[in-house]
N, C-alpha and C positions, 0 to 999 in steps of 0.2 A: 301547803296542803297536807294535814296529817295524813289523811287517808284518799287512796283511788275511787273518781268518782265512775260510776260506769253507764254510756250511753249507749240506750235503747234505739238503735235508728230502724225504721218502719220504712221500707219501699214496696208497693201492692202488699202481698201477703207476705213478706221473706223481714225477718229484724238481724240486723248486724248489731253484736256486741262490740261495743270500743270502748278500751280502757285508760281512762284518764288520768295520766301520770303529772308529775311536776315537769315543765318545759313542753308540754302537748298545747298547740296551737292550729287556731280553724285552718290553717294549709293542710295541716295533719289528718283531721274529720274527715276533710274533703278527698285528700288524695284514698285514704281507707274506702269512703263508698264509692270512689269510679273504681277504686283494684275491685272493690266486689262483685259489683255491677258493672261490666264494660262498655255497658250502652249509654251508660249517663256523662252526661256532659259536664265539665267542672265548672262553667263559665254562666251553664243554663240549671244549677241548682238553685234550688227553694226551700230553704231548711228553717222549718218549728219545732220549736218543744215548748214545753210544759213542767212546771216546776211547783208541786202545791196547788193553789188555787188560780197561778196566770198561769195562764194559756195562751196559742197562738204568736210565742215571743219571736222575735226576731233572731235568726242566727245568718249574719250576712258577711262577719269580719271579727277580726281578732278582738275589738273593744266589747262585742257581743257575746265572743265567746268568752272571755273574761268576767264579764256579767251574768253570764250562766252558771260561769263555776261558783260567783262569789253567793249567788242566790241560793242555789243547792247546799250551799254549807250555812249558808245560814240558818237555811230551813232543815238542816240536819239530813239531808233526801243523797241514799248513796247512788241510785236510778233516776233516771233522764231519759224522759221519752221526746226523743227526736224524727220527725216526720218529714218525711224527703220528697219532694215533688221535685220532675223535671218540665221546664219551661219555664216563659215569664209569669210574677205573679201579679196580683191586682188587690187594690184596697178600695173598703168600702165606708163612704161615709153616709151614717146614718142621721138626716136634720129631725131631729124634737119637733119641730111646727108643721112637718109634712113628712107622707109617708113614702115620698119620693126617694129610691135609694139609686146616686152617682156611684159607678164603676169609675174608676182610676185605672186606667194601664200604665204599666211600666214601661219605661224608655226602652224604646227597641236595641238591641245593638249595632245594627248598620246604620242609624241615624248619628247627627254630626251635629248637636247644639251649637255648635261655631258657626256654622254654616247660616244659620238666623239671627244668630248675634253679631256675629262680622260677616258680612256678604261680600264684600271686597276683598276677594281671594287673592288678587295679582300686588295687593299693597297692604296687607293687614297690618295694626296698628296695637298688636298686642303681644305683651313678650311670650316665650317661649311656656313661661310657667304656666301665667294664664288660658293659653289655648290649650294647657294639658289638665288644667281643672274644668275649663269647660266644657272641654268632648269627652273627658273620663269621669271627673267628677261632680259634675254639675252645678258649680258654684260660677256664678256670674258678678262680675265686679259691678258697686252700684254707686261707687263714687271714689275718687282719688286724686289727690295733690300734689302740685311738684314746688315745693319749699327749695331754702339754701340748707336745712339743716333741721333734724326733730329736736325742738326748742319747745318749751313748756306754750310759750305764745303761740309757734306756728302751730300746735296742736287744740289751743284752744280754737283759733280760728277754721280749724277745720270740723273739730264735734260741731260747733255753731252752725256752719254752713250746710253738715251732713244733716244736722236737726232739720234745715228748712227744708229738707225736700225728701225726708219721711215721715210717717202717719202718726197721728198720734195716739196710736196700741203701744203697748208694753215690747219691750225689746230685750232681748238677752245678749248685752255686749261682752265679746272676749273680745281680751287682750294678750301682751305679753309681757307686762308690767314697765312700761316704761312709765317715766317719772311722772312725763307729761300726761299721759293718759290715765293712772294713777291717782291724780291730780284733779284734773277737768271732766273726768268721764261722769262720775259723782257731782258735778256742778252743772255741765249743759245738761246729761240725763237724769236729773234727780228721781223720774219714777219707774227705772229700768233697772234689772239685773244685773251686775257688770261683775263676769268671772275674770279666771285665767288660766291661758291654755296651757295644758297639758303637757306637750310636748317641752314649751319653754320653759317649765319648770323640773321636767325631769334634766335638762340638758342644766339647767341651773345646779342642782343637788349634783350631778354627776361634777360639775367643776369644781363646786364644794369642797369634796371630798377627793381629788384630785392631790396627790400626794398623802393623803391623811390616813388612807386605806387602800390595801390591794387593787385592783381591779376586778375580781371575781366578786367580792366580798361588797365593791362597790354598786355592781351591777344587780347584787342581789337585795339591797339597799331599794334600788330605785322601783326595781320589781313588785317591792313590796310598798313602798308608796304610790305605784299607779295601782295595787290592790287595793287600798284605801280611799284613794279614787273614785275605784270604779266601784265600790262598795253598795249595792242598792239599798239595805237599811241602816239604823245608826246602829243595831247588834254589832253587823259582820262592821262595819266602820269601825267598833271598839275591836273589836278582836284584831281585825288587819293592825289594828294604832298598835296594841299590845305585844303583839307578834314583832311589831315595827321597832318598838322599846327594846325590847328582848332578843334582837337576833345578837346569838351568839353570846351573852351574856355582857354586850357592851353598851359602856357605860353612856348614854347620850351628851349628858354634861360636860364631857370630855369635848366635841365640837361648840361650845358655846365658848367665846371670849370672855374672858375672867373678868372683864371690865362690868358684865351684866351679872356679876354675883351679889348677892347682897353684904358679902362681906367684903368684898371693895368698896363698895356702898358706904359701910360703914365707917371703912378705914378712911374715906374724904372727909370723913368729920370727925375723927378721933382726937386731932387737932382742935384749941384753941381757933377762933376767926375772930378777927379782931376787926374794928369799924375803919374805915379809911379818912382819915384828917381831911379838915376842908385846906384846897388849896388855893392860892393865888392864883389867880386867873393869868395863863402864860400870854403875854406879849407877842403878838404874829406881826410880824416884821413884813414890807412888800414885797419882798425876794421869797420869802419861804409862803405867801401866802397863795402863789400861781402852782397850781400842781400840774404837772404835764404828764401824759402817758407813757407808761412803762415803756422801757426799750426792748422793741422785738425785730426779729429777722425771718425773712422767709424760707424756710425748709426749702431743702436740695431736693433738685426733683421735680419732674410734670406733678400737677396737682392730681388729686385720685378720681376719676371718674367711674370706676366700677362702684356699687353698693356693697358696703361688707357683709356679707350672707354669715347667718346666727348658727352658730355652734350644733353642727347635726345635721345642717341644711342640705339636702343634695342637688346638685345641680344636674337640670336633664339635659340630654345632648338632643339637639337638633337638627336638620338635614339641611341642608341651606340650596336655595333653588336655584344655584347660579353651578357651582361645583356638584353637587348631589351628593356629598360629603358629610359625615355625621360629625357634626363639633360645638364649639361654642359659639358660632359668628352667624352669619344673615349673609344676605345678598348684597346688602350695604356695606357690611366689611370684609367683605371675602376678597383676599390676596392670591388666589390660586391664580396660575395664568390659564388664560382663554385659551381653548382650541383652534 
């Protein structure tokens, strides 16, 4: 960010100035208008702005605010009017065939989506993760497989299966680029979008460059590719890429293996090739014609039962309802002794 962008924020009649520096993050927005205002709630904000000609954008999290910045420079706009409501908000959809207009409210916060997704409170049947996406983030699981292993097969069999029992609209699949889904995502949904997420790819470039560069120098790498990202036109896209080339005047080429230069390229054919003689057809004998399986031995050790969790991943702790104890286990493995 060459320059500070600065946000107009509007509560009744009163505008706070906030000045948008490099590392300024929507915790930051947010903590600045409750110091201003001690009556607002941080949990019960409603924040729009306005950028050009959109209006009414959303500012509800750090990807949005990342999108506000990247807009603003696009459009070259040093001011940002941001309009602050306290309480929940509501959307409204407008239908083209009728002048019927639906109110949408927002999920209260004392409501528990778990609570009508799993009603079976004394045995639920969902790990930890997912009871913290569903009562914070409102993502509900809509299908899932228990395989020996993610194999290119067990994954096709599964987009397959997931096809039968969704509709036939247009879909926008992430992934995390496994091989499998890579693969099959592109053959079971041929008429679907199929990106990749974010997160696994900035944890990818961060291993990348794991030993190759600093760690500061590294981070600021990644920083600058989720700005490309999150880039909302192809302008700011070129400029983030350009910014991306050029940080610090290094050289990109330098992380590409030399094997994909063209003058390696060249160097495998600088050489003479010469045709291969026809040969006698070699004699296989019944001793050498029975091939048997390679010799293997079983690894030391209980076999692994945990899932290995992907680079970055955090594990939340849980309360388990037998101990009342915050850890990793359940009521199933909990070792504490009884009272």
């Amino acid at each position: 960010m060459d320059s500070s962008i600065l946000l107009l924020c509007k509560y009744g009649s009163l505008t706070l100035v906030v000045k948008v520096a490099r590392g300024f993050k929507f915790e930051d927005l947010v903590a600045s208008i409750c110091k201003k205002w001690n009556n607002l709630v941080s949990r019960r904000l409603h924040l729009l702005y306005v950028v050009s000609e959109h209006s009414n954008c959303l500012l509800e999290n750090d990807d949005d605010f990342d999108s506000m910045v990247a807009l603003a420079v696009a459009y070259g706009v040093s001011c940002v009017e941001v309009s602050v409501n306290e309480g929940g908000s509501s959307s409204r959809v407008d239908h083209s065939n009728s002048s019927e207009i639906v109110e949408c409210s927002t999920l209260q916060i004392d409501e528990d989506p778990l609570e009508k997704f799993c009603p079976h409170h004394e045995t639920k049947r969902l790990s930890a993760d997912w009871a913290h996406l569903i009562s914070h983030v409102g993502l509900f699981p809509v299908a899932f497989g228990i395989v020996d292993s993610e194999t290119d097969d067990n994954w096709l069999w599964f987009l397959t299966k997931l096809k039968g029992i969704l509709s036939s609209r247009e879909l926008s699949i992430i992934t995390d680029r496994h091989t499998g889904l890579v693969k099959h995502v592109p053959e079971v949904f041929s008429n679907c979008y199929h990106a990749y997420c974010l997160e696994h790819l900035k944890n990818n470039l961060r291993d990348r460059l794991l030993g190759r560069a600093p760690n500061g120098f590294r981070e600021q790498v990644v920083n600058l590719f989720r700005d490309c990202a999150h880039a909302p036109t192809v302008l700011a896209f070129d400029n983030c890429l350009k910014e991306l080339y050029e940080k610090k005047g290094v050289d990109t080429s330098s992380y590409i293996d030399p094997f994909y230069i063209t003058d390696a390229f060249r160097l495998s054919y600088e050489l003479p090739i010469y045709p291969i003689p026809t040969l006698v057809a070699l004699e296989v004998t019944t001793e050498t014609a029975v091939i048997r399986p390679p010799k293997t031995r079983r690894p030391r050790g209980r076999p692994k039962v945990a899932r290995i969790r992907s680079r970055g991943e955090k594990v939340r702790q849980i309360r388990c309802s037998r101990c009342k104890q915050l850890g990793k286990h359940n009521r199933k493995s909990c070792k504490e002794p009884c009272d």
